[in-house]
mmCIF file as Biopython writes it, N, C-alpha, C and O atoms, coordinates in Angstrom:
data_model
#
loop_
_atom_site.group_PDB
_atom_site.id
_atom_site.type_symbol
_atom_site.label_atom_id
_atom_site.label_alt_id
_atom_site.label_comp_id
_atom_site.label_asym_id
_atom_site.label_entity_id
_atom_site.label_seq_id
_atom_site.pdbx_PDB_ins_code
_atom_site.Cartn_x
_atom_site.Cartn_y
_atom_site.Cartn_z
_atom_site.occupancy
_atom_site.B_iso_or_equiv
_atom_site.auth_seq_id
_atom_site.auth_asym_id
_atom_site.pdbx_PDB_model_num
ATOM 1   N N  . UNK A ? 1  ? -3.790  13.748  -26.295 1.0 0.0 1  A 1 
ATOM 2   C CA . UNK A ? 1  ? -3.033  12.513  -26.528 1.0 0.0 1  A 1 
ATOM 3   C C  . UNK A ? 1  ? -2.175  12.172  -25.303 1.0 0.0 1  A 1 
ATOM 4   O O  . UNK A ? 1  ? -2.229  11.013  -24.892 1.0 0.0 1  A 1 
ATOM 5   N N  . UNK A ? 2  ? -1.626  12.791  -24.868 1.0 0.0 2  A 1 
ATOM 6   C CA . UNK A ? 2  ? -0.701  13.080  -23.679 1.0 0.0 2  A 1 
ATOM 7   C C  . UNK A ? 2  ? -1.425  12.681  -22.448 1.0 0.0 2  A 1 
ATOM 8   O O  . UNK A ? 2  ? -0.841  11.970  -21.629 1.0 0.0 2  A 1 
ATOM 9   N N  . UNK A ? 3  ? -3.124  13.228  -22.160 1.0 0.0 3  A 1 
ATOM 10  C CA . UNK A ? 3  ? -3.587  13.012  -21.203 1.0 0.0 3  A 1 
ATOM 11  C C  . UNK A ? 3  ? -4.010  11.247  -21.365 1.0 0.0 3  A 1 
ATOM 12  O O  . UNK A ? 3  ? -4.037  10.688  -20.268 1.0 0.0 3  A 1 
ATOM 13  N N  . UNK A ? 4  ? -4.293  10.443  -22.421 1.0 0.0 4  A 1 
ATOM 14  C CA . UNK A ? 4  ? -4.655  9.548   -22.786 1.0 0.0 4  A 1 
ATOM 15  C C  . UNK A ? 4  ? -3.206  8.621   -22.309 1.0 0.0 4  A 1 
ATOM 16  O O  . UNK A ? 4  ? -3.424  7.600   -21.657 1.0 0.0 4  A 1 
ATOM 17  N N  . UNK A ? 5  ? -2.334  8.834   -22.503 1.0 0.0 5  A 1 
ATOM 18  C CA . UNK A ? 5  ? -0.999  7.938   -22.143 1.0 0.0 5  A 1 
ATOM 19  C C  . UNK A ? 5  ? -1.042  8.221   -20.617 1.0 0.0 5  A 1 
ATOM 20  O O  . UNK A ? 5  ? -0.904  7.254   -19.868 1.0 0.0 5  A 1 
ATOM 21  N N  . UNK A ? 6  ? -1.200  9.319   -20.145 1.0 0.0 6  A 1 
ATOM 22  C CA . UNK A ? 6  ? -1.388  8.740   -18.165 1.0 0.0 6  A 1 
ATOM 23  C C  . UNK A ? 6  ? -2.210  8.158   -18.241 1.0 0.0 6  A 1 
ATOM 24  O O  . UNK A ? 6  ? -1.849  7.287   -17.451 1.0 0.0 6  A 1 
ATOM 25  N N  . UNK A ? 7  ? -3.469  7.738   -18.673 1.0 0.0 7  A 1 
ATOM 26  C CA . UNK A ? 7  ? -4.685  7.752   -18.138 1.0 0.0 7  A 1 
ATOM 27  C C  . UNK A ? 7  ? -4.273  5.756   -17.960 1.0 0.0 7  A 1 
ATOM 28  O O  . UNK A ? 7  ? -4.681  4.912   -17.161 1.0 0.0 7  A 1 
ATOM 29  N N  . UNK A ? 8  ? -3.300  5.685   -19.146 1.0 0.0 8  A 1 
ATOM 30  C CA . UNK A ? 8  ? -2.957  3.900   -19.326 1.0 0.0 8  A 1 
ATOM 31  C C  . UNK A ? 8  ? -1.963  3.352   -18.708 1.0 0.0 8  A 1 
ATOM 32  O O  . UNK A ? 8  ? -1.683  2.169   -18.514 1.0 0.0 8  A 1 
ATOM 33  N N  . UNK A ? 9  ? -1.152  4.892   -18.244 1.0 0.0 9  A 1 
ATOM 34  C CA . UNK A ? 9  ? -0.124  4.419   -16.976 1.0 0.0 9  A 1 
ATOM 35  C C  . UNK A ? 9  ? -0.680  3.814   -16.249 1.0 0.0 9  A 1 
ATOM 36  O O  . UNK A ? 9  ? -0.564  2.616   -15.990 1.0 0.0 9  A 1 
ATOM 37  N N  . UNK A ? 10 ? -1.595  4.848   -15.683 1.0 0.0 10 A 1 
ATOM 38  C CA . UNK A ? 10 ? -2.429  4.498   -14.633 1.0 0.0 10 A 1 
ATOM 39  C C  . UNK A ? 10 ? -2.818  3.098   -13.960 1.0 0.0 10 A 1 
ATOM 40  O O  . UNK A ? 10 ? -2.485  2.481   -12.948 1.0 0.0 10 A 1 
ATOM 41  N N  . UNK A ? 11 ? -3.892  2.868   -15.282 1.0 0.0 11 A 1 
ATOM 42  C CA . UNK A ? 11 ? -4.966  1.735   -15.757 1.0 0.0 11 A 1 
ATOM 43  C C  . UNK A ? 11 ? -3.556  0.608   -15.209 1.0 0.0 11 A 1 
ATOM 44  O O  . UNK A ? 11 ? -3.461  -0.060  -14.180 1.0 0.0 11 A 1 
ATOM 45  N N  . UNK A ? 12 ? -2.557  0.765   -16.426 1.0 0.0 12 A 1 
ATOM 46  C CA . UNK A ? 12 ? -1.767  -0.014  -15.961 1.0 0.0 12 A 1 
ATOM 47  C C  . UNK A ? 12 ? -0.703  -0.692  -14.373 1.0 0.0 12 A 1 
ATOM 48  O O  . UNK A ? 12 ? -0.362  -1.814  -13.999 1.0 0.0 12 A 1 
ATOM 49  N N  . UNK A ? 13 ? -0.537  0.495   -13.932 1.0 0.0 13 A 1 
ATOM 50  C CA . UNK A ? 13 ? 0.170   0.186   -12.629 1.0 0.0 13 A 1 
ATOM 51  C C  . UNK A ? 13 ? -1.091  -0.134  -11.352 1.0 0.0 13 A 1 
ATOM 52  O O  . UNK A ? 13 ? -0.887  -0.390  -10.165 1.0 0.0 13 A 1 
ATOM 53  N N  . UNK A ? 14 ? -2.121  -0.039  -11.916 1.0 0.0 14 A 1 
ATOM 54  C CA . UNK A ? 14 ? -3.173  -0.100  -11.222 1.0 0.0 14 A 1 
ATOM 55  C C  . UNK A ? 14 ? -3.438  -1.776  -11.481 1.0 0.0 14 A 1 
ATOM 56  O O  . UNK A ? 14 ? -3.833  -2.349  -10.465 1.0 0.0 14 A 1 
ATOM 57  N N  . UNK A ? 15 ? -3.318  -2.426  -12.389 1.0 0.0 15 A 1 
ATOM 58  C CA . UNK A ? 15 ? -3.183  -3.518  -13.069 1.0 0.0 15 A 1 
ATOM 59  C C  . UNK A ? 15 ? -2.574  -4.330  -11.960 1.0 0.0 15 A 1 
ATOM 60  O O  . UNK A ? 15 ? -2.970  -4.934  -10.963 1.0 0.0 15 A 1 
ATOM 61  N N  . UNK A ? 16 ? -1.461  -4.086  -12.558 1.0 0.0 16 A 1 
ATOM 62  C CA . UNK A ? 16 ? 0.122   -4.562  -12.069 1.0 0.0 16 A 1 
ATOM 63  C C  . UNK A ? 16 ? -0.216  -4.778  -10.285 1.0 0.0 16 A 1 
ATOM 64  O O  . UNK A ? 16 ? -0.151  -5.907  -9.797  1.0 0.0 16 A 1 
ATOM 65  N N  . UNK A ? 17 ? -0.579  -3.530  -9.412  1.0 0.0 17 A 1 
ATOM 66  C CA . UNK A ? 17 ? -1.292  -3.832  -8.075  1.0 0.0 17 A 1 
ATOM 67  C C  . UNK A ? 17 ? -2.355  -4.932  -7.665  1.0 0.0 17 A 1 
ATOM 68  O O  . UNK A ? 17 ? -2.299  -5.521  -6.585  1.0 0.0 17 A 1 
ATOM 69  N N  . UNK A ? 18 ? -3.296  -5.149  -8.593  1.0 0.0 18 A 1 
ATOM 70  C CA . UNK A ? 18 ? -4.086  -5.789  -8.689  1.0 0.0 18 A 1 
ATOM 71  C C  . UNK A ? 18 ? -3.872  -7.443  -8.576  1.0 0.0 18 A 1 
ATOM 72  O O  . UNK A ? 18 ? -4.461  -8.325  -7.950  1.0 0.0 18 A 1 
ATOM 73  N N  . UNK A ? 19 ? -2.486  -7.422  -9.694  1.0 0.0 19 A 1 
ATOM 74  C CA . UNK A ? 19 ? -2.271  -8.720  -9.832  1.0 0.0 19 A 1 
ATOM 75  C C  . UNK A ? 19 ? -1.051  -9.011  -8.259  1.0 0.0 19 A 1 
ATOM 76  O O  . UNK A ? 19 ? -1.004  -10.006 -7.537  1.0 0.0 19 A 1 
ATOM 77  N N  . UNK A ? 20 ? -0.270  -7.811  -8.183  1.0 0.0 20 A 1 
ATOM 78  C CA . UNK A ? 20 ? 0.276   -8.652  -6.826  1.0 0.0 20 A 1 
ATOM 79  C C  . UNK A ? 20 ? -0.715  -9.125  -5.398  1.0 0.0 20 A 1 
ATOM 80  O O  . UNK A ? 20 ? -0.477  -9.997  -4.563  1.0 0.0 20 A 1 
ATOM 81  N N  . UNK A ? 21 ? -2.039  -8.059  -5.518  1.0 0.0 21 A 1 
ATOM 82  C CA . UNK A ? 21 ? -2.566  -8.256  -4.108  1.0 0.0 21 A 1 
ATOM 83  C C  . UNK A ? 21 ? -2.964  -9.753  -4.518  1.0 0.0 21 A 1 
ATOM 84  O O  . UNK A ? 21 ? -2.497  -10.595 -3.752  1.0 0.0 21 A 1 
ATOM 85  N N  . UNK A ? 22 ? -3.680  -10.213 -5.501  1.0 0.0 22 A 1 
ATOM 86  C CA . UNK A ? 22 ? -4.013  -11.254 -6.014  1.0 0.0 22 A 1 
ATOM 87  C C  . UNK A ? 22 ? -2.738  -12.738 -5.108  1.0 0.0 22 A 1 
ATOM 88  O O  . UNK A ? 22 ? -2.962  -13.808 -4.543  1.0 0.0 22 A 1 
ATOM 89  N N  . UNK A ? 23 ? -1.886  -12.199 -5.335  1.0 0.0 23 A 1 
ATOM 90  C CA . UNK A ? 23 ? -0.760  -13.185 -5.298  1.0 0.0 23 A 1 
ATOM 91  C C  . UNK A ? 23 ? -0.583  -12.959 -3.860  1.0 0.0 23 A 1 
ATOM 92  O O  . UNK A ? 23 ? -0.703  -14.010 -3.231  1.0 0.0 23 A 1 
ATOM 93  N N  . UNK A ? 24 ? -0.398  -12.181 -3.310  1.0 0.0 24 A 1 
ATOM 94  C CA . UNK A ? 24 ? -0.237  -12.234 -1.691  1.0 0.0 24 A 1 
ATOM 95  C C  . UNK A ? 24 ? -1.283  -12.483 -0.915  1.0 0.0 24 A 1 
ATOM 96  O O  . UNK A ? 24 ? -1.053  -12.934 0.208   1.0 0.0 24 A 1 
ATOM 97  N N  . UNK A ? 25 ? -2.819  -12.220 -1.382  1.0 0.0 25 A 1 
ATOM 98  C CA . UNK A ? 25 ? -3.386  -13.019 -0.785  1.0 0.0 25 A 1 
ATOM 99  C C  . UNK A ? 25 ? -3.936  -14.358 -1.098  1.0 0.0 25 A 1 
ATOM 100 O O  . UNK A ? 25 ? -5.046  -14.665 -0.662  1.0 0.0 25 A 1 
ATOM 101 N N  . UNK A ? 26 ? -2.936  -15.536 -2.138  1.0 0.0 26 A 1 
ATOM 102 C CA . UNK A ? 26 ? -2.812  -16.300 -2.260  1.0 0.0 26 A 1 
ATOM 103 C C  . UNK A ? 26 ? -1.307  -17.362 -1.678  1.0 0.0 26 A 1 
ATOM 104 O O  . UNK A ? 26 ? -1.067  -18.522 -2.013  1.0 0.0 26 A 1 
ATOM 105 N N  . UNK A ? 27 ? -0.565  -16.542 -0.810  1.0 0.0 27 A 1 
ATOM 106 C CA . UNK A ? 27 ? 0.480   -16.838 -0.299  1.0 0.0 27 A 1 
ATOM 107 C C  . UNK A ? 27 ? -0.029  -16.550 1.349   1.0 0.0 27 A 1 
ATOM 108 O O  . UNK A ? 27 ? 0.298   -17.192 2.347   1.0 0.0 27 A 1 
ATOM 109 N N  . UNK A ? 28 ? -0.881  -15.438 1.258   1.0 0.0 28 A 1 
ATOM 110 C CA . UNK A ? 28 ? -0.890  -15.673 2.944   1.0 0.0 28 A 1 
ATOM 111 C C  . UNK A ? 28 ? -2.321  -16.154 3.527   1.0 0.0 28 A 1 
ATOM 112 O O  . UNK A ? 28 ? -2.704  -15.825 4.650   1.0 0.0 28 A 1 
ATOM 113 N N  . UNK A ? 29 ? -3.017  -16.907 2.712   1.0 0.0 29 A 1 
ATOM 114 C CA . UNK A ? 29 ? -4.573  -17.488 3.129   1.0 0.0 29 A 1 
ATOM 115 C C  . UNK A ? 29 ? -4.689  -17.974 4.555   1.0 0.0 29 A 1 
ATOM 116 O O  . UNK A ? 29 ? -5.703  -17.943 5.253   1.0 0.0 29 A 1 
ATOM 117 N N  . UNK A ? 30 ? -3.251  -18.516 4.944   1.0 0.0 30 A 1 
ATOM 118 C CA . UNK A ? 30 ? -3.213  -19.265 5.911   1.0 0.0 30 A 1 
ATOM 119 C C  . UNK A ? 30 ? -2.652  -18.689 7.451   1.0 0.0 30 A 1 
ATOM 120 O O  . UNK A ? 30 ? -2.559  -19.276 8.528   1.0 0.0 30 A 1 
ATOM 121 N N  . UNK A ? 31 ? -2.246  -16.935 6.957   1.0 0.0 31 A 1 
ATOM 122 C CA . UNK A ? 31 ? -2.083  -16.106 8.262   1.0 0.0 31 A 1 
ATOM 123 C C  . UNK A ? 31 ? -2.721  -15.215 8.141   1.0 0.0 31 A 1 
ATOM 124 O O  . UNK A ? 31 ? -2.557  -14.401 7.233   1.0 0.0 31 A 1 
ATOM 125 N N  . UNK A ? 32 ? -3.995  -15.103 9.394   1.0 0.0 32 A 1 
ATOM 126 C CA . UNK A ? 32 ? -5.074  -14.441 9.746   1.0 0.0 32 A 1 
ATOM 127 C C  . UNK A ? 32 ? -4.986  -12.951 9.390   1.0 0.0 32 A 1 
ATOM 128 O O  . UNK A ? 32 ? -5.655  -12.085 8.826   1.0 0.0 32 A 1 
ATOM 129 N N  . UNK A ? 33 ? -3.910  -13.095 9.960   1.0 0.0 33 A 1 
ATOM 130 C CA . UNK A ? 33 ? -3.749  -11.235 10.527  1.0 0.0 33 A 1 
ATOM 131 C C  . UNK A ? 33 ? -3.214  -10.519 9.179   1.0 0.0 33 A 1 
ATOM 132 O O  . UNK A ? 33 ? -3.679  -9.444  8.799   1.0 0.0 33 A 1 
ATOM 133 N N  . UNK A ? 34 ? -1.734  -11.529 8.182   1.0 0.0 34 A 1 
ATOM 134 C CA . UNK A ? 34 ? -1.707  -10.507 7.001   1.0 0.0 34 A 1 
ATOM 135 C C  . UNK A ? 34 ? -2.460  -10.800 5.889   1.0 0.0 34 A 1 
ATOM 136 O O  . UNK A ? 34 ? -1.974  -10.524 4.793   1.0 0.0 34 A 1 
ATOM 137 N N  . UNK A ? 35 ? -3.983  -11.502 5.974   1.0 0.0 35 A 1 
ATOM 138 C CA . UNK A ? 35 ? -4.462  -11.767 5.084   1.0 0.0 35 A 1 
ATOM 139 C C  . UNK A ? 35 ? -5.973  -10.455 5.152   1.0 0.0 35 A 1 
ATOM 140 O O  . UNK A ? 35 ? -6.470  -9.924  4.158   1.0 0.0 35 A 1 
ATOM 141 N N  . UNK A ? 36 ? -6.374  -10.238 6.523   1.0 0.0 36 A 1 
ATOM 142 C CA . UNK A ? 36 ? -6.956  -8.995  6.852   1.0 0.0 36 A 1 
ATOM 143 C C  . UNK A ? 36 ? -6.358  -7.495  6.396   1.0 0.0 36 A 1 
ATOM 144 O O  . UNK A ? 36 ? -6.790  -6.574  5.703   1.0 0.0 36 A 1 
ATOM 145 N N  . UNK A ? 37 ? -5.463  -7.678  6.952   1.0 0.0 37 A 1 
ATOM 146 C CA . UNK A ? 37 ? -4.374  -6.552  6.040   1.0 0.0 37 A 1 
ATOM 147 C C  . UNK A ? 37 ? -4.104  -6.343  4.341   1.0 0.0 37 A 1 
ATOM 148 O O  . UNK A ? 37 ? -3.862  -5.285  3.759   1.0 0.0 37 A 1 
ATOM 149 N N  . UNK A ? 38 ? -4.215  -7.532  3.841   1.0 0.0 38 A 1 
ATOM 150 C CA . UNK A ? 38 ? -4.412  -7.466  2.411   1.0 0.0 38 A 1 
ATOM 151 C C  . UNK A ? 38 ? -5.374  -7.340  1.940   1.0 0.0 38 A 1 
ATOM 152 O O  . UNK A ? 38 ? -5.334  -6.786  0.841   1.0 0.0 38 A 1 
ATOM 153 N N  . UNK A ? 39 ? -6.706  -7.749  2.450   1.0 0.0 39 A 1 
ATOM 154 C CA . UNK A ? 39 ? -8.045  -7.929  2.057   1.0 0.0 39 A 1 
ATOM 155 C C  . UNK A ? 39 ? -8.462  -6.186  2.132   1.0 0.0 39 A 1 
ATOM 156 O O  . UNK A ? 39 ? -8.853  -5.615  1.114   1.0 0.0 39 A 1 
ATOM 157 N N  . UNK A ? 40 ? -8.307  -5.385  3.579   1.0 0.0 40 A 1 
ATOM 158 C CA . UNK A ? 40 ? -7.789  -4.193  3.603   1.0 0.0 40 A 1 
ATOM 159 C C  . UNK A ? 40 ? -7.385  -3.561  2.472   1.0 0.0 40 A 1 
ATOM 160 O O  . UNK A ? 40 ? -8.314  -3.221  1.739   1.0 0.0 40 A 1 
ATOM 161 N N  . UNK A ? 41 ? -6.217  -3.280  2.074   1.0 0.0 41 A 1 
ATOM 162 C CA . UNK A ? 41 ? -5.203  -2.824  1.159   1.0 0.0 41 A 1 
ATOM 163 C C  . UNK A ? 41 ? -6.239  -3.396  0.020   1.0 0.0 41 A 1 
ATOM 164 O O  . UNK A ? 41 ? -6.894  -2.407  -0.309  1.0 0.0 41 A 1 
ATOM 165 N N  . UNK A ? 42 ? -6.567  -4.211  -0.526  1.0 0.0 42 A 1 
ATOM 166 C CA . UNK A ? 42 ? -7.219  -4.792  -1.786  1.0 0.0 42 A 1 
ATOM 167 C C  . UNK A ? 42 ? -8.132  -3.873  -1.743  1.0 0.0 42 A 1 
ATOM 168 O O  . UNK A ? 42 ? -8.176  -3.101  -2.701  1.0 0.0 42 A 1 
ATOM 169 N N  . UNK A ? 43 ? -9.269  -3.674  -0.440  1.0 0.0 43 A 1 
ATOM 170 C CA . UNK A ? 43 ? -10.150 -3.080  -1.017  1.0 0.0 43 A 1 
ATOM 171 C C  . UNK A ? 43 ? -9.756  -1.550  -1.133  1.0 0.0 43 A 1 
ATOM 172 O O  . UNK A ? 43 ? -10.514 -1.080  -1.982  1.0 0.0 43 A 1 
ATOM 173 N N  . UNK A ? 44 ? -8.993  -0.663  -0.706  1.0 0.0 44 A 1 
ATOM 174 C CA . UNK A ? 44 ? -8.234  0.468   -1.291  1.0 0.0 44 A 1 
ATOM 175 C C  . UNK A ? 44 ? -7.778  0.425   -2.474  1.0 0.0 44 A 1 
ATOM 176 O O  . UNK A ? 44 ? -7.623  1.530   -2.993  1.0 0.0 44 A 1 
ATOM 177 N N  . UNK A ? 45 ? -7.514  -0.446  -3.071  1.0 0.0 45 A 1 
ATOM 178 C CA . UNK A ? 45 ? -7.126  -1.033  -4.405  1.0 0.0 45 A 1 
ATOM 179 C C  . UNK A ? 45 ? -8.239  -0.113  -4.993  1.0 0.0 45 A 1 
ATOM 180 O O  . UNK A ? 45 ? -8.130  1.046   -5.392  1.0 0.0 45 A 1 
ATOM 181 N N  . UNK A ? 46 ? -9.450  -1.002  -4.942  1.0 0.0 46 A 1 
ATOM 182 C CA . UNK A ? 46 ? -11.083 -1.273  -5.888  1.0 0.0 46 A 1 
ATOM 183 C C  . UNK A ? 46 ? -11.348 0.430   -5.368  1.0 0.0 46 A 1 
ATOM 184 O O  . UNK A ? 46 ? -12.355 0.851   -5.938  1.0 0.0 46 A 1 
ATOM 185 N N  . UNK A ? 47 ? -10.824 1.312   -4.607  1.0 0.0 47 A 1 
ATOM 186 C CA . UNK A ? 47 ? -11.762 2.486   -4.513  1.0 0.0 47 A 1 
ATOM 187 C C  . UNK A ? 47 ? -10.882 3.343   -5.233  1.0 0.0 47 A 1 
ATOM 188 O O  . UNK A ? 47 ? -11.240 4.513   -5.368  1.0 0.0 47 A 1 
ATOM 189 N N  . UNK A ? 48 ? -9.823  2.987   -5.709  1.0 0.0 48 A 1 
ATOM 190 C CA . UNK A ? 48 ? -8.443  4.106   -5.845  1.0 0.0 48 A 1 
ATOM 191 C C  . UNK A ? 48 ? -8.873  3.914   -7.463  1.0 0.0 48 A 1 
ATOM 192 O O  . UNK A ? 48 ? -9.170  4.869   -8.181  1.0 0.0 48 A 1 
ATOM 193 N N  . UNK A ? 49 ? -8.851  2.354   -7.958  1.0 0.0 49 A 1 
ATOM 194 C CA . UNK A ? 49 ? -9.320  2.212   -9.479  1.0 0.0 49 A 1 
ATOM 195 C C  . UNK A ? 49 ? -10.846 2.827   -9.947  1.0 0.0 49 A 1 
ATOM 196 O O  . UNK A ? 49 ? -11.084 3.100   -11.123 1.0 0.0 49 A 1 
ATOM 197 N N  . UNK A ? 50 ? -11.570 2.955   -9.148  1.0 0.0 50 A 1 
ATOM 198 C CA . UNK A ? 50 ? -13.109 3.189   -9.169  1.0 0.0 50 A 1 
ATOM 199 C C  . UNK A ? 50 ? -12.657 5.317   -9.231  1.0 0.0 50 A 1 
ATOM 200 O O  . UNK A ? 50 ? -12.992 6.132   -10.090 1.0 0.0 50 A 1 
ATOM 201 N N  . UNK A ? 51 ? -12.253 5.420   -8.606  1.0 0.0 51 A 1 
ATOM 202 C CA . UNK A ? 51 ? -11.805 6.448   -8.699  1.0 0.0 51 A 1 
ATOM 203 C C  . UNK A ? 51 ? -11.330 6.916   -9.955  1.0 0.0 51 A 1 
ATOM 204 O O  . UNK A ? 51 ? -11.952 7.724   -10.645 1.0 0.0 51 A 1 
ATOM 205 N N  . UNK A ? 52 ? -10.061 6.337   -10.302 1.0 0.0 52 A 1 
ATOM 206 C CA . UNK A ? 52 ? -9.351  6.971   -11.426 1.0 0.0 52 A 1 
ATOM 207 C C  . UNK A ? 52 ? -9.938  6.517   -13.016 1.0 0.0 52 A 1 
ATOM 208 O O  . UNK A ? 52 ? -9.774  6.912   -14.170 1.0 0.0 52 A 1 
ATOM 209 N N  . UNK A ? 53 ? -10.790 5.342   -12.244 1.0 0.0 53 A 1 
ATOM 210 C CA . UNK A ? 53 ? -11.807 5.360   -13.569 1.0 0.0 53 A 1 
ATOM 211 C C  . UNK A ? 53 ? -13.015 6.400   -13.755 1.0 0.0 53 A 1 
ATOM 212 O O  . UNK A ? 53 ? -13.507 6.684   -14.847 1.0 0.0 53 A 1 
ATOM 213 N N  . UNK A ? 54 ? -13.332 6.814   -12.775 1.0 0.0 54 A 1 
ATOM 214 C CA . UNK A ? 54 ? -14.015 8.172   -13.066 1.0 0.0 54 A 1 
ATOM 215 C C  . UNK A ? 54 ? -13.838 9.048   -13.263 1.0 0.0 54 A 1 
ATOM 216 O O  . UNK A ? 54 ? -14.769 9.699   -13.738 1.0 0.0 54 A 1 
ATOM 217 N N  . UNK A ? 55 ? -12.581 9.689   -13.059 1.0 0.0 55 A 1 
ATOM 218 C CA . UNK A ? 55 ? -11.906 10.423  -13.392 1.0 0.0 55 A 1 
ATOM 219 C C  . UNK A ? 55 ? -11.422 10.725  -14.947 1.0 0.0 55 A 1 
ATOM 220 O O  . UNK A ? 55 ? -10.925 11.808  -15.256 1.0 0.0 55 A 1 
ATOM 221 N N  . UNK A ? 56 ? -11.595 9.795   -15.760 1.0 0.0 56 A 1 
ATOM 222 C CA . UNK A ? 56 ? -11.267 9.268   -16.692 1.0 0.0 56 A 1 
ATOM 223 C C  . UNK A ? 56 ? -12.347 9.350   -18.034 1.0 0.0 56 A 1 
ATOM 224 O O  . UNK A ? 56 ? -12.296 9.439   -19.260 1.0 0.0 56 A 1 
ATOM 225 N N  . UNK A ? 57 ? -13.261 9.266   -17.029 1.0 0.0 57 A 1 
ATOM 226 C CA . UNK A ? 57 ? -14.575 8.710   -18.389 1.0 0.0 57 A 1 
ATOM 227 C C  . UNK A ? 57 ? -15.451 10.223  -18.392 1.0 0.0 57 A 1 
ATOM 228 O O  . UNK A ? 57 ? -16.425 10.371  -19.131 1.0 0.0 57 A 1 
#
């Protein structure tokens, strides 16, 4: 039960990341350099969740 409540921390703050990269790279479309940097970071996002979803199942 215990392992099941991290597992939604997780899911969740993983969420929560998701939705800010979302938002910053909707604030910086229009500067090259920190939108590479987010696109970056985003896709660390998708390997970190891909991850802890396997981890999981």
């Amino acid at each position: 039960m215990n392992n099941l409540k991290t597992s939604t921390e997780q899911l969740t703050s993983v969420t929560i990341d998701f939705g800010l990269m979302a938002l910053i790279r909707k604030n910086t479309r229009t500067n090259c350099i920190i939108g590479n940097r987010t696109r970056m970071i985003a896709n660390i996002e998708v390997q970190l969740f891909c991850f802890v979803k396997g981890m999981n199942s």
